[in-house]
C-alpha positions in Angstrom: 6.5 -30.9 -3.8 9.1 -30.2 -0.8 7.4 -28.1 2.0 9.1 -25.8 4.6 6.8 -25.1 8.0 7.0 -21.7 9.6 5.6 -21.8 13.3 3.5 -18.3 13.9 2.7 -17.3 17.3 -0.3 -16.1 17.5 -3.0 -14.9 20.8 -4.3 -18.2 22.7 -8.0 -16.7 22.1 -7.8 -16.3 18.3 -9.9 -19.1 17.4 -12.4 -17.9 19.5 -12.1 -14.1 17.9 -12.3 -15.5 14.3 -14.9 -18.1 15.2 -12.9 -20.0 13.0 -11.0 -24.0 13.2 -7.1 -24.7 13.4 -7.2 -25.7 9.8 -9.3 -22.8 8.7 -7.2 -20.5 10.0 -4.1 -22.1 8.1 -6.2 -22.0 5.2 -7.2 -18.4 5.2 -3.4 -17.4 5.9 -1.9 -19.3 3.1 -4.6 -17.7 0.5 -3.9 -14.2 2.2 -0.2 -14.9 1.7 -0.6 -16.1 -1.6 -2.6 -12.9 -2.6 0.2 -10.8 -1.3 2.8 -12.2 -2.4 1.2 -12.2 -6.3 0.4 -9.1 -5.7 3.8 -7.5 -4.8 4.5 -9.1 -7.9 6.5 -11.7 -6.0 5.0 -14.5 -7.1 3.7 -15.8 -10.7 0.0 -17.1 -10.3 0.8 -19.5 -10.9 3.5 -20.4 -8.1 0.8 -18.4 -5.3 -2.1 -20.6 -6.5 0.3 -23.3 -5.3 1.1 -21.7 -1.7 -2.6 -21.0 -1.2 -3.5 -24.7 -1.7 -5.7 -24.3 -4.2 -5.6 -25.0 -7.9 -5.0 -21.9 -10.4 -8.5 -21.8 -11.5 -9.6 -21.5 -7.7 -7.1 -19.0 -6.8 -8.5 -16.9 -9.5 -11.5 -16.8 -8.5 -10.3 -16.1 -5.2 -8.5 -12.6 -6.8 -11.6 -11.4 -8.4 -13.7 -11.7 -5.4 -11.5 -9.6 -3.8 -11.0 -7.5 -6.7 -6.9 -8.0 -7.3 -5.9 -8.6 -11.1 -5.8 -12.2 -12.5 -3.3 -10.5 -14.7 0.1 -8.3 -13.9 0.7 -7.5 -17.4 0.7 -3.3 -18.2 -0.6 -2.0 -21.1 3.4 -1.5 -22.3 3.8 -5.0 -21.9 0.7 -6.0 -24.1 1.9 -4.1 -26.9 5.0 -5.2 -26.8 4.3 -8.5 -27.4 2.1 -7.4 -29.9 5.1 -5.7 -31.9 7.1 -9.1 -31.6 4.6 -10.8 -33.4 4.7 -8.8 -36.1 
């Protein structure tokens, strides 16, 4: 996969703030990105699974801890597909 960086600035003292490393701050902004981006509907879960650097099944489990939908499907779209395959 081809990667693109984006440089952030961000406050000198924000490792101290978060008590958090370099990479765990990365980390924690490509999942919160990730989780935005699905949840805008911009992303499939695919795709933001891949942003957040974690696999799908993580990046799931990462949605229901914080209480987002594994799913964007509405009820309209479940039925549907349920007429289709009719």
């Amino acid at each position: 996969m081809k990667t693109q960086e984006i440089k952030i600035d961000l406050p000198s003292d924000i490792f101290l703030t978060l008590n958090e490393s370099e990479n765990e701050l990365k980390q924690n902004i490509k999942i919160s990105l990730a989780i935005r981006l699905y949840s805008l509907k911009k992303l499939t879960l695919g795709k933001a699974a891949q942003i957040s650097g974690l696999s799908r099944y993580e990046f799931e489990n990462i949605l229901a801890e914080y209480n987002f939908p594994i799913s964007n499907l509405t009820i309209q779209d479940v039925l549907n597909d349920s007429q289709k395959l009719k």
